[in-house]
Backbone as JSON Lines, residues from 0, in Angstrom:
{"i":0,"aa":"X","n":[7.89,-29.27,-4.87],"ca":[7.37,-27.91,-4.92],"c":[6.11,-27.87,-4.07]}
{"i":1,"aa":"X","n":[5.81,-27.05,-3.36],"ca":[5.09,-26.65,-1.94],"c":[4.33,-25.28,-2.09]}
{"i":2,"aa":"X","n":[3.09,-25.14,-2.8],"ca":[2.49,-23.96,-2.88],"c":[1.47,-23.65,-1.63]}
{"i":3,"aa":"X","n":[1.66,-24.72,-0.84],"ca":[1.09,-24.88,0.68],"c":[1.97,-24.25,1.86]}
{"i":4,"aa":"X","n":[3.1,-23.64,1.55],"ca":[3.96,-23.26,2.57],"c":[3.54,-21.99,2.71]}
{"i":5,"aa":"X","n":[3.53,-21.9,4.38],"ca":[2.75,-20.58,4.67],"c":[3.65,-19.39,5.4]}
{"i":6,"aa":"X","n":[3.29,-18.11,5.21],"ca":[3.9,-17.17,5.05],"c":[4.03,-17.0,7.07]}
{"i":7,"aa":"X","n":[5.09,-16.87,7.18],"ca":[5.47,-15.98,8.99],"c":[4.16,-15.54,9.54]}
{"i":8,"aa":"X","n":[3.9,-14.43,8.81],"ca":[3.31,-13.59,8.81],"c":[2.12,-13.11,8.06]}
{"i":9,"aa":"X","n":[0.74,-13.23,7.78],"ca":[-0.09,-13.3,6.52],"c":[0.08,-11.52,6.01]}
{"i":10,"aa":"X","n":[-0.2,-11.73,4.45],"ca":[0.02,-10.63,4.09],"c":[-1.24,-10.01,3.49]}
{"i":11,"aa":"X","n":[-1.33,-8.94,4.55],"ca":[-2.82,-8.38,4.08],"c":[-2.86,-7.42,2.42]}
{"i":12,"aa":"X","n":[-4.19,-8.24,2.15],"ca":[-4.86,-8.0,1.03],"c":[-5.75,-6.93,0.59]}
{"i":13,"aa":"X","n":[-5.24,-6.27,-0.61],"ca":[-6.68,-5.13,-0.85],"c":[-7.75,-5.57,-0.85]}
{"i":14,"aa":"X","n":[-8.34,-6.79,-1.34],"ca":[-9.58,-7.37,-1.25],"c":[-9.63,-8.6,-0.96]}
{"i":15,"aa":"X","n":[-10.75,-8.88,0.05],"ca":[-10.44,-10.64,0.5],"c":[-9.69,-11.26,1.82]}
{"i":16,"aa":"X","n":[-9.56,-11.87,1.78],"ca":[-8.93,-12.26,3.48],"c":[-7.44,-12.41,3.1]}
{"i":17,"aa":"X","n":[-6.27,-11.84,3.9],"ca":[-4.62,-11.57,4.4],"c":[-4.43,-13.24,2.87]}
{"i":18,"aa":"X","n":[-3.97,-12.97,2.61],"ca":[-2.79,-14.21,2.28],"c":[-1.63,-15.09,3.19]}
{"i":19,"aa":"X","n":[-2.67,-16.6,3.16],"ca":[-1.67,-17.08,4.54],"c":[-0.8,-17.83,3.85]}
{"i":20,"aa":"X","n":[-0.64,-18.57,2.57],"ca":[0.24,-19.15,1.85],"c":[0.52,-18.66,0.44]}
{"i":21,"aa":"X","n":[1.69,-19.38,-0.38],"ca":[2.24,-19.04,-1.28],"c":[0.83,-18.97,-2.22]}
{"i":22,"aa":"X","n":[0.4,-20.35,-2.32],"ca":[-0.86,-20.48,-3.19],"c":[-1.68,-19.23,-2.82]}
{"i":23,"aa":"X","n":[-2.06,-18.72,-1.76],"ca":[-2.91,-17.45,-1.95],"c":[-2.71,-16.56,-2.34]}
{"i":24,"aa":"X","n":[-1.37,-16.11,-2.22],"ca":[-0.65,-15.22,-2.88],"c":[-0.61,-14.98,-4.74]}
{"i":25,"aa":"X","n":[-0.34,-16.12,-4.91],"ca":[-0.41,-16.34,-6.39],"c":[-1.64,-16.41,-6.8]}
{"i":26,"aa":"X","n":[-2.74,-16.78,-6.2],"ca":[-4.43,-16.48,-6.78],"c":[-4.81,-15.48,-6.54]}
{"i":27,"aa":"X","n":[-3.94,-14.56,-5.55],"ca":[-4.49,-13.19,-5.83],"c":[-3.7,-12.27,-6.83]}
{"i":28,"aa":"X","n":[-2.85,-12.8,-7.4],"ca":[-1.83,-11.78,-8.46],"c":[-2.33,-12.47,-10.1]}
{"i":29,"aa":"X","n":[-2.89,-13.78,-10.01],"ca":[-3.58,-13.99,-11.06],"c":[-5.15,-13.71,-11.24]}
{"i":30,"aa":"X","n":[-5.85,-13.04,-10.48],"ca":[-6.97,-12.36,-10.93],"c":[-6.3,-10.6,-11.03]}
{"i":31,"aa":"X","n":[-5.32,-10.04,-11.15],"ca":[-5.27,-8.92,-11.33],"c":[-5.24,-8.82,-13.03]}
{"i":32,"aa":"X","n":[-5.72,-7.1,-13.02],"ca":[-5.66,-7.38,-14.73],"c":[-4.22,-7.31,-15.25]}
{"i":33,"aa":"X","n":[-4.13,-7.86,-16.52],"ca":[-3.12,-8.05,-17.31],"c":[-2.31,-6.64,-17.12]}
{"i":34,"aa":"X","n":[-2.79,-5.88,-17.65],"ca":[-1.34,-4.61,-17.61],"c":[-0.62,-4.73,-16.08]}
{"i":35,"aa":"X","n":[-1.38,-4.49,-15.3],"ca":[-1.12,-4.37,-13.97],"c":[0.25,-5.61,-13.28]}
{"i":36,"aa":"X","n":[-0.72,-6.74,-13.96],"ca":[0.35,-7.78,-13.54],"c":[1.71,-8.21,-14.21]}
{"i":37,"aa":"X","n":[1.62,-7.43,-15.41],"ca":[3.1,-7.43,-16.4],"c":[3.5,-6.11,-15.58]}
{"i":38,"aa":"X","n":[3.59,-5.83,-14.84],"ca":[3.87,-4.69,-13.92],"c":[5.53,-5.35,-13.65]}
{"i":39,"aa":"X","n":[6.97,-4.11,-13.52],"ca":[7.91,-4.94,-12.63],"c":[7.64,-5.53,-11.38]}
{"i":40,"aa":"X","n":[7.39,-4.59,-10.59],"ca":[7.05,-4.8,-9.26],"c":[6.24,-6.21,-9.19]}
{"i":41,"aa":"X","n":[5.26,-6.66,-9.88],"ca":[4.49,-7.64,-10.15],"c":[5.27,-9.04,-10.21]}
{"i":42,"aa":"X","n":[5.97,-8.65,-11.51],"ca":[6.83,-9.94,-11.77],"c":[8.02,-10.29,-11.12]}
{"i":43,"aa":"X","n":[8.21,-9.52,-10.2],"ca":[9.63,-9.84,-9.32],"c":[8.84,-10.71,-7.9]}
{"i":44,"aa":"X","n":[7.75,-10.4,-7.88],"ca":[7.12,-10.3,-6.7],"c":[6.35,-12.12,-6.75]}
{"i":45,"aa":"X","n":[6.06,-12.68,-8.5],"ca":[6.34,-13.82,-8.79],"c":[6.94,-14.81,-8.98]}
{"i":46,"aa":"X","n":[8.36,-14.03,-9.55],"ca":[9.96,-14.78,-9.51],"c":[10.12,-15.02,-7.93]}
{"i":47,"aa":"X","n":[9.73,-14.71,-6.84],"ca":[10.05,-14.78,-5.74],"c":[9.54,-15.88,-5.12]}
{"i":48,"aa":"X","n":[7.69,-15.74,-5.13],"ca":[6.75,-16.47,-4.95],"c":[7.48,-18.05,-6.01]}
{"i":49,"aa":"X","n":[7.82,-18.19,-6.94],"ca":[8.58,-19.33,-7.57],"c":[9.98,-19.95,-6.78]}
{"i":50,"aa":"X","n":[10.62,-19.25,-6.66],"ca":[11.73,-19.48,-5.8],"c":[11.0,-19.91,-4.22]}
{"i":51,"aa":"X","n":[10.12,-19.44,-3.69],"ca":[10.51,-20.17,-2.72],"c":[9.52,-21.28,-2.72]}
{"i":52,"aa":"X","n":[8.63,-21.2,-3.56],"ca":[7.84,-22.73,-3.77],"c":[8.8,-24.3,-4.09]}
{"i":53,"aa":"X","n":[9.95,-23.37,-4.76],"ca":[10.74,-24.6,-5.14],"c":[11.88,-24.62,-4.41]}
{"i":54,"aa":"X","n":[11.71,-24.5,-3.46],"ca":[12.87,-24.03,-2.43],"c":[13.98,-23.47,-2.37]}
{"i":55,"aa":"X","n":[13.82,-22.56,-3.27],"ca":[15.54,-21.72,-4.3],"c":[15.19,-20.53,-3.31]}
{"i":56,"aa":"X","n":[14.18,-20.02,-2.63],"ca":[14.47,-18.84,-2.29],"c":[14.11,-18.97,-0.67]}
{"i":57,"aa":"X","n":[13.86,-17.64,0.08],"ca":[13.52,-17.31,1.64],"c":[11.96,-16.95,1.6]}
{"i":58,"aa":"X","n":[10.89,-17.38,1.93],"ca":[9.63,-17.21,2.22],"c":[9.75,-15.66,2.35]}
{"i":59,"aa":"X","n":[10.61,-15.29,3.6],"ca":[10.93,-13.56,3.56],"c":[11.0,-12.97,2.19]}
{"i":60,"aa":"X","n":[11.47,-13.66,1.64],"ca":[11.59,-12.31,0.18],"c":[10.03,-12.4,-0.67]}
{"i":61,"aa":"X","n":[9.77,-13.57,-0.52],"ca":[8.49,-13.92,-1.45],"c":[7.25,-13.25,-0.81]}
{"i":62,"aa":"X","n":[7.63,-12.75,0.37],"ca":[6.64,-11.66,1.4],"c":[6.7,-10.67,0.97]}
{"i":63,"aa":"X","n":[8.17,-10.1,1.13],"ca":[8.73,-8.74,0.47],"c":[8.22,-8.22,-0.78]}
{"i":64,"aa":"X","n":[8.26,-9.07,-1.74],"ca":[7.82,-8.79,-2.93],"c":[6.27,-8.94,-3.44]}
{"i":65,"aa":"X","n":[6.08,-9.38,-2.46],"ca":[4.04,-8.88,-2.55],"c":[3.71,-7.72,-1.72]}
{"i":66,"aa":"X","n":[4.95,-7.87,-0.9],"ca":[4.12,-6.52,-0.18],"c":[4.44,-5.09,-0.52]}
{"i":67,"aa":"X","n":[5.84,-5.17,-1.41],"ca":[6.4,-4.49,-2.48],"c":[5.52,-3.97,-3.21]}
{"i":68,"aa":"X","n":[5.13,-4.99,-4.33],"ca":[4.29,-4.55,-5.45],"c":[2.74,-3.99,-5.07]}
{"i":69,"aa":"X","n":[2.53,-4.6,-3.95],"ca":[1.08,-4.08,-3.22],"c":[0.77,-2.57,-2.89]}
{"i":70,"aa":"X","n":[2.38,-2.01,-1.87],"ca":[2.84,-0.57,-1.92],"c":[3.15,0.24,-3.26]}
{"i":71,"aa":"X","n":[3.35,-0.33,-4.36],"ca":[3.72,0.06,-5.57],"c":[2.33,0.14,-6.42]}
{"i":72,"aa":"X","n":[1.39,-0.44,-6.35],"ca":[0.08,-0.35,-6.84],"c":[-0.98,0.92,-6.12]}
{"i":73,"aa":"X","n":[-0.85,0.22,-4.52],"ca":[-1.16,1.92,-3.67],"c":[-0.73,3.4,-4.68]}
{"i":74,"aa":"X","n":[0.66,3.9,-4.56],"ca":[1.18,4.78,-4.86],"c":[0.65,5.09,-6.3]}
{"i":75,"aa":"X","n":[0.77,4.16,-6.94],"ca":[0.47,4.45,-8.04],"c":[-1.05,4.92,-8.22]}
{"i":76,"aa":"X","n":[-1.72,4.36,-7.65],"ca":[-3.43,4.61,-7.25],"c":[-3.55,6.02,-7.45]}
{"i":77,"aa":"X","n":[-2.71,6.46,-5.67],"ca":[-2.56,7.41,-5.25],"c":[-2.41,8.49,-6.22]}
{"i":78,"aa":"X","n":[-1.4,8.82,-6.65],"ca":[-0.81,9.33,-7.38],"c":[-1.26,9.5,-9.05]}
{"i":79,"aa":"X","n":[-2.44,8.73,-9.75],"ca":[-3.13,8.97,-10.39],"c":[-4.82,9.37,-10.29]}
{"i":80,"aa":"X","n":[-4.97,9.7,-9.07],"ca":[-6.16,10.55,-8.25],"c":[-5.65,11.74,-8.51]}
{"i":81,"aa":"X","n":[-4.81,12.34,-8.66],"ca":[-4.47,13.75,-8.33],"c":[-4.27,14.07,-7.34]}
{"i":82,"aa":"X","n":[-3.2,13.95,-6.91],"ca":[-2.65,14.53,-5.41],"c":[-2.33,16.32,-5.61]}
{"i":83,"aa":"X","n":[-3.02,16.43,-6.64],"ca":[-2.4,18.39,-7.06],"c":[-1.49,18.25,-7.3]}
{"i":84,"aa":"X","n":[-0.66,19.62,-8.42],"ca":[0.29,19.95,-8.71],"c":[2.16,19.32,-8.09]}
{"i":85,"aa":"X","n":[1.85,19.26,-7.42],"ca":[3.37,18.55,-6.68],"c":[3.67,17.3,-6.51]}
{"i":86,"aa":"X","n":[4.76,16.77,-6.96],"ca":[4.73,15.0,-6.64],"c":[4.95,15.29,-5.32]}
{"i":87,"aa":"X","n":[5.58,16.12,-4.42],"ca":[5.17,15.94,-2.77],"c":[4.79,16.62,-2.2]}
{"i":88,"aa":"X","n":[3.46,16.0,-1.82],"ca":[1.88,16.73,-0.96],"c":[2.36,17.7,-0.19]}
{"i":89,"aa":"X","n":[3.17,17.25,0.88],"ca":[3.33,17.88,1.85],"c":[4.42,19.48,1.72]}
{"i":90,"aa":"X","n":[4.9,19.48,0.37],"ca":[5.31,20.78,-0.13],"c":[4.48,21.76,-0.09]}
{"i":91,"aa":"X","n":[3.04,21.3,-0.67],"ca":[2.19,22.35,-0.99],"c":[1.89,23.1,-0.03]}
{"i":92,"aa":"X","n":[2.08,22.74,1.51],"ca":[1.52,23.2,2.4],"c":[2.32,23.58,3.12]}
{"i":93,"aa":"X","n":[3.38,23.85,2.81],"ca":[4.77,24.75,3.38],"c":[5.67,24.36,4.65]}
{"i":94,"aa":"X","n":[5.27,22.24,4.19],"ca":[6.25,21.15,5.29],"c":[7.57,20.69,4.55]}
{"i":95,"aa":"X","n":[7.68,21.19,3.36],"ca":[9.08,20.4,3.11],"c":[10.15,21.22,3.15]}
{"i":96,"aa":"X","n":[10.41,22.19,3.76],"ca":[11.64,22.53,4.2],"c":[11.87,22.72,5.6]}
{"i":97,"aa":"X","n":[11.87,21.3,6.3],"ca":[11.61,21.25,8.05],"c":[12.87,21.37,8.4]}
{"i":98,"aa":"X","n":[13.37,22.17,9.6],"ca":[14.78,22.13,9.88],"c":[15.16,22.09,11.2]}
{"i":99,"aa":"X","n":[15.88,21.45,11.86],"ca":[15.98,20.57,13.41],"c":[16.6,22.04,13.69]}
{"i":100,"aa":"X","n":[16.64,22.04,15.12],"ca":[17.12,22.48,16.11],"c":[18.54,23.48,15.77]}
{"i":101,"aa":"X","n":[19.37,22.17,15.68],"ca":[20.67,22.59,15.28],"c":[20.8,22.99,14.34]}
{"i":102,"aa":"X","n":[20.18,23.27,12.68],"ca":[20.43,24.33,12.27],"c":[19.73,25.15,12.12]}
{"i":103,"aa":"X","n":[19.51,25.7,12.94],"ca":[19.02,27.22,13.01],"c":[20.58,27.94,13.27]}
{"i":104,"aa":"X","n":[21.44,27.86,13.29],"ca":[22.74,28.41,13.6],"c":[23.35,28.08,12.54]}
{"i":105,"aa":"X","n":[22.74,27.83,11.72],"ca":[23.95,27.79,10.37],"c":[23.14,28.72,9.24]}
C-alpha cells in the first residue's frame, strides 16, 4: 500500500497548496469537519482514495472523486448563501428559456 503515489495531475485545494499525492489528499479530507466528511460525496471520494492506495483502483477515479466532492461542497456553499428565490440563477433574469436559431420556426 502506497499513500506516496502521486496524482497526474495535482488537485487544487480550497485551502493550502494543490494535492500532489494520495496522502495529501487524505490529510486534507481528515481535517474537514465531521458532518461534512460523513458527506456521500466525501466517502466515495475515500473508498476511491483506498482503492487506489492498495492498488484495486485507477489514480483517475481517486482524482475524480475529490474533485467530485470538492464541486459538491462548492455548490452546496453556494447554494446555502442564498442565491434568491430560484434554484436556477440564471432564470431570474429572463436566460432560461434560450432558443437557437432553428427554432424560431417552430
Amino acid at each position: 500500500m502506497s499513500w506516496d503515489r502521486p496524482f497526474a495531475q495535482p488537485v487544487p485545494l480550497p485551502e493550502g497548496p494543490p494535492a500532489q499525492t494520495l496522502r495529501d489528499a487524505a490529510d486534507y479530507i481528515r481535517k474537514l469537519p465531521l458532518p461534512e466528511r460523513d458527506g456521500q460525496e466525501w466517502r466515495l471520494a475515500v473508498q476511491m482514495l483506498i482503492d487506489a492506495a492498495e492498488d484495486r483502483g485507477p489514480m483517475l477515479f481517486a482524482r475524480m472523486g475529490i474533485v467530485r466532492a470538492l464541486e459538491a461542497h462548492v455548490a452546496r456553499t453556494l447554494n446555502s448563501e442564498g442565491q434568491g428565490p430560484s434554484q436556477n440563477p440564471g432564470q431570474d433574469r429572463g436566460q432560461g428559456n434560450l432558443k437557437c436559431n432553428r427554432d424560431a420556426s417552430i
